[in-house]
C-alpha positions in Angstrom: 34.9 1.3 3.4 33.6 -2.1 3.8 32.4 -2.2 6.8 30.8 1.8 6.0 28.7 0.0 3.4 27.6 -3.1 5.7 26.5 -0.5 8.6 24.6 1.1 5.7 22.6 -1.9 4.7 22.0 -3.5 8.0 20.7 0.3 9.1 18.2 0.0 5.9 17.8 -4.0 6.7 16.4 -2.4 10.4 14.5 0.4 8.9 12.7 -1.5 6.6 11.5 -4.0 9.2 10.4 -0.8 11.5 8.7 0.4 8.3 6.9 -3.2 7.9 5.7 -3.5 11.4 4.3 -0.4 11.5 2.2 -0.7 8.1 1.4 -3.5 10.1 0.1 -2.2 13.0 -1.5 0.8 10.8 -3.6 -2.2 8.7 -4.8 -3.8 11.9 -5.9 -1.2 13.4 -8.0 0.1 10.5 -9.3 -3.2 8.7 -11.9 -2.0 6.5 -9.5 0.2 4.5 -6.6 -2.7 4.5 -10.0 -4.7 2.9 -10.9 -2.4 0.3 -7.0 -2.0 -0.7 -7.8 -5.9 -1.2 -10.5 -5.4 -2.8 -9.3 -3.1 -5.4 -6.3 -5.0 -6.2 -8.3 -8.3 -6.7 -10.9 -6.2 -9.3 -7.6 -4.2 -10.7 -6.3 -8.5 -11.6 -9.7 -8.9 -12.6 -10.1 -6.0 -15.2 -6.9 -6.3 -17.2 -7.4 -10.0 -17.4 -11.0 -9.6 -18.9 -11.6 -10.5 -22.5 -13.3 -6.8 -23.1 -13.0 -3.3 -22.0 -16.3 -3.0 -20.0 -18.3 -1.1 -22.3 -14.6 1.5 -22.8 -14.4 2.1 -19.0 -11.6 -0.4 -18.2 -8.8 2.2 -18.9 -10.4 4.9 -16.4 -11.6 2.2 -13.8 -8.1 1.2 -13.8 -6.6 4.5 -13.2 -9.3 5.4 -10.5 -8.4 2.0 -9.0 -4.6 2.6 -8.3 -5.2 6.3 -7.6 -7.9 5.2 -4.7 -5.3 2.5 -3.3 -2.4 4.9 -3.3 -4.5 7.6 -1.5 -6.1 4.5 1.1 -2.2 3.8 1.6 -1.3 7.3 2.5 -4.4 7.4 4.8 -3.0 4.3 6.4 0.5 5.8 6.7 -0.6 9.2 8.3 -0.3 9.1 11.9 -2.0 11.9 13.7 0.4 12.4 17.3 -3.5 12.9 19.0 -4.4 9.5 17.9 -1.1 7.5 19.2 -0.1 9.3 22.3 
């Protein structure tokens, strides 16, 4: 059973490295949309830190914020078998 569960997490150890280099790879071959990810996190920091609520937006530019960097990471994750032959 041991050694069942240390094959386990050295396969998900490997995996996850696989998984890193190829989000990787994904981000520098398309840097303007790994920039705007940046972007978006750095004015996400910057709006929950700020003293007001910009005029009652900050809660919708918020949402719209994550919901644009968790579509821009999907984008980055798909992998069209045309483009990578």
């Amino acid at each position: 059973m041991k050694g069942l569960l240390s094959g386990i997490a050295i396969g998900a150890l490997m995996m996850g490295g696989v998984w890193t280099a190829a989000a990787q790879n994904e981000r520098a071959m398309h840097p303007r949309i790994a920039a705007a990810i940046a972007s978006l996190k750095d004015a996400e920091a910057y709006m929950r830190e700020a003293p007001h609520d910009f005029g009652g937006h900050r809660e919708a530019a918020l949402k719209a914020s994550e919901a644009a960097i968790r579509q821009l990471n999907f984008a980055l994750a798909y992998r069209d078998v045309r483009d990578h032959r």
